[in-house]
Every structure is written in C-alpha cells, then in structure tokens.
C-alpha positions as CSV (number, residue, x, y, z in Angstrom):
1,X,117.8,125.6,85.3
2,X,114.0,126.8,85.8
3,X,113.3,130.3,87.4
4,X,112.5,129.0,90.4
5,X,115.7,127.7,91.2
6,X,117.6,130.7,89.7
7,X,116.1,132.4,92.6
8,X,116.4,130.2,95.0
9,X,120.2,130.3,94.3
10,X,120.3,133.7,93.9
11,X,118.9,134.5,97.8
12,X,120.9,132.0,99.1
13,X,123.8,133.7,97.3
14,X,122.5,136.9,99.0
15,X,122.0,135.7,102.1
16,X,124.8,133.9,102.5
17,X,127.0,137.5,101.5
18,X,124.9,139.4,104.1
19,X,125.1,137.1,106.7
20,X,129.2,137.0,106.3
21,X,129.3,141.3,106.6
22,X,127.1,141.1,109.4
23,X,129.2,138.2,111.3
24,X,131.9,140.4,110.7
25,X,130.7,143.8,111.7
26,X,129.1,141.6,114.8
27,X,132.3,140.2,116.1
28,X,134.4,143.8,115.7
29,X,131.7,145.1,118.0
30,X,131.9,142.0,120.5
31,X,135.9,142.5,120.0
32,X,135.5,146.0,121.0
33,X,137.2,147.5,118.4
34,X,134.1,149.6,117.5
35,X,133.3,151.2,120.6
36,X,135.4,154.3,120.6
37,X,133.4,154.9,117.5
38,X,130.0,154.4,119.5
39,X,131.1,156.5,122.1
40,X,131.8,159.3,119.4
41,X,128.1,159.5,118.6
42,X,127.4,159.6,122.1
43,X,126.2,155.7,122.5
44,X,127.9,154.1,125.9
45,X,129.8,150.9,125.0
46,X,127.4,148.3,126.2
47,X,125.9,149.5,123.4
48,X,128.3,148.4,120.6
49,X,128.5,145.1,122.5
50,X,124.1,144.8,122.4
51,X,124.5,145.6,118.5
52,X,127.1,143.2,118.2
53,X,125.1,140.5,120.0
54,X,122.7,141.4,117.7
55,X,123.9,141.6,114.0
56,X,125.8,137.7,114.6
57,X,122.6,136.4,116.2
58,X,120.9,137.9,113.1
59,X,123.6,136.5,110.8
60,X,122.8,132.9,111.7
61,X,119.3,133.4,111.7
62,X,119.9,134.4,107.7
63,X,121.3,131.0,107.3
64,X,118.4,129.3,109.0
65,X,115.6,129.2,106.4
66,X,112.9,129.0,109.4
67,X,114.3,132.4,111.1
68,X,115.5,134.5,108.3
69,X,112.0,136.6,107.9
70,X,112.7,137.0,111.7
71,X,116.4,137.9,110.9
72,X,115.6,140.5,108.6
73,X,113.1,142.1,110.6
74,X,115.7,142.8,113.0
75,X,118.7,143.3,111.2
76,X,116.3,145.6,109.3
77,X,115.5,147.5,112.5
78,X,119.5,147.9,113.6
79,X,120.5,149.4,110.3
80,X,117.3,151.6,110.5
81,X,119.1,152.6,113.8
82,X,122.2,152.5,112.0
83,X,121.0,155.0,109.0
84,X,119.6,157.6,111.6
85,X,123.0,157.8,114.0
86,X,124.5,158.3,110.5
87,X,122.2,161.4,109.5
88,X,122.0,162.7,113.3
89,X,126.2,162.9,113.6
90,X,126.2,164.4,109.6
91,X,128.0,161.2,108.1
92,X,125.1,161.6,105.3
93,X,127.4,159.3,102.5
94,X,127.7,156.9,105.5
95,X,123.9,155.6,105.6
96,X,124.5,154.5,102.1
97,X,125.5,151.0,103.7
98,X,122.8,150.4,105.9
99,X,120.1,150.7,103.3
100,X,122.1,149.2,100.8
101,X,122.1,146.0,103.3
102,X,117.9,146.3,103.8
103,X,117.6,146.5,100.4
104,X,120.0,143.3,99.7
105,X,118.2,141.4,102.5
106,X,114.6,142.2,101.5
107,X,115.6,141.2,97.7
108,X,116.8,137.7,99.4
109,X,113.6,137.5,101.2
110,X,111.3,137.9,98.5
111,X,113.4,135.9,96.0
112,X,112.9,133.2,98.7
113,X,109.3,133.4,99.0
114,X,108.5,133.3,95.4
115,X,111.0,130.6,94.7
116,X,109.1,128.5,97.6
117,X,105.2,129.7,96.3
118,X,106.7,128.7,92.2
C-alpha cells in the first residue's frame, strides 16, 4: 500500500471516530440529558439543544468529503467554546477533550489534503 493511501485510510479512520463521539455527544444534547449540566455553567437550555444541532450537523459534514473542511471549522469553533466554559467554571482537566478532538480532526484534515495533492 503506497503512502498516499495509508493516509487516506488513516483520516477516514479518524474521521469516521470523531464523527461517531460527536453524533453521540450531539444527540445527548438534543435528548436533553445534558442540559442540567449547561445550566450549571450558567448556559440556558436552548443552548445545549443549538450545540447539539450543531456537533450532529458537523458529524455528517465529516463524512461528506465536500464539507468536512467546513465541518472542522465549526466543530473546531464549538470545542473552542467548549475548552473556555471548561477553564471559566475551573474544570481545567476537562478541556483536555476538546483539544484532543481539534487536534484529531485537524490531523484528519491534513492527512486528507496531502493524500489528495500525492
């Protein structure tokens, strides 16, 4: 298997794993079973339900090679968001997970591109 394949496979490995968490996390914030924990850090719950919207709209635009640049942007920007409502309430271990999910997606992302530009 050349290199560009191996990385090729290896984003769509990524992507696909990232996509699942954030269909997951996504749908327990549409479910509602996340918004007591919004309202602890002062968010009302509409706003659980917006993030929600917005980490399983960006979950299938991971799985759509045309959107996923678009995808992580925006992901990127909710766990930005997520990473400071974790420093500002003194969770500080906590926004380990967001940036450990920017830096898987942006690893996918640039895998991608150079496997397409090999």
């Amino acid at each position: 298997m050349n290199q560009s394949k191996v990385r090729s496979v290896l984003s769509w490995v990524l992507v696909a794993l990232v996509a699942a968490m954030f269909a997951m996390s996504g749908l327990a914030k549409l479910g509602g079973q996340m918004t007591e924990m919004f309202a602890t850090w002062g968010y009302p719950p509409w706003f659980a339900t917006l993030i929600g919207v917005a980490e399983l709209a960006g979950a299938i635009g991971l799985l759509v090679p045309r959107t996923t640049r678009w995808a992580v942007y925006g992901l990127s920007a909710v766990m930005l968001g997520a990473a400071y409502t974790h420093i500002a309430n003194g969770e500080g271990v906590e926004v380990l997970r967001p940036i450990v999910f920017i830096v898987v997606m942006w690893t996918a992302l640039l895998l991608r591109g150079r496997a397409a530009s090999a």
